[in-house]
C-alpha positions as CSV (number, residue, x, y, z in Angstrom):
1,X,225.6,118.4,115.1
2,X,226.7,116.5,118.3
3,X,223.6,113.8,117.4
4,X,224.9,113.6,114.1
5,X,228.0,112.3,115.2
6,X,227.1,110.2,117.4
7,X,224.0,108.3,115.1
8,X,227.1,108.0,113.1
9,X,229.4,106.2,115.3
10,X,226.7,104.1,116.3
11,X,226.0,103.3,112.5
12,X,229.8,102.4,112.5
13,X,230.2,100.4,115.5
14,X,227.2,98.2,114.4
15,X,228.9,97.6,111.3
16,X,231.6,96.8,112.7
17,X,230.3,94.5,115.2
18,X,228.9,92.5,112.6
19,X,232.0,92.7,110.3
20,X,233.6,91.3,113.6
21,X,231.0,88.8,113.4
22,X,231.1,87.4,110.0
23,X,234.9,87.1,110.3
24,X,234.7,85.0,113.3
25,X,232.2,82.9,111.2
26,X,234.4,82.4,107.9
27,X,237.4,81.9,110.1
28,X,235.5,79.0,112.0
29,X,234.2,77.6,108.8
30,X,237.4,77.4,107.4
31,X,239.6,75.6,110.4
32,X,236.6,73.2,110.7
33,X,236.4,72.5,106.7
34,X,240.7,72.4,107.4
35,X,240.4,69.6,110.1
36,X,237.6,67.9,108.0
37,X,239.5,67.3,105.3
């Protein structure tokens, strides 16, 4: 049961990590598209 937890949480954290990640990305792609312009 314990494992199962924590395979879960990891599962989570990745996805969150690269949730965090993809954020970042569209949020740099928009200021640089913003002073671009």
């Amino acid at each position: 049961l314990l494992s199962a937890v924590l395979a879960r949480t990891n599962e989570n954290d990745v996805f969150l990590k690269l949730f965090i990640k993809i954020n970042i990305k569209i949020k740099k792609d928009l200021t640089f598209r913003r002073t671009r312009v």
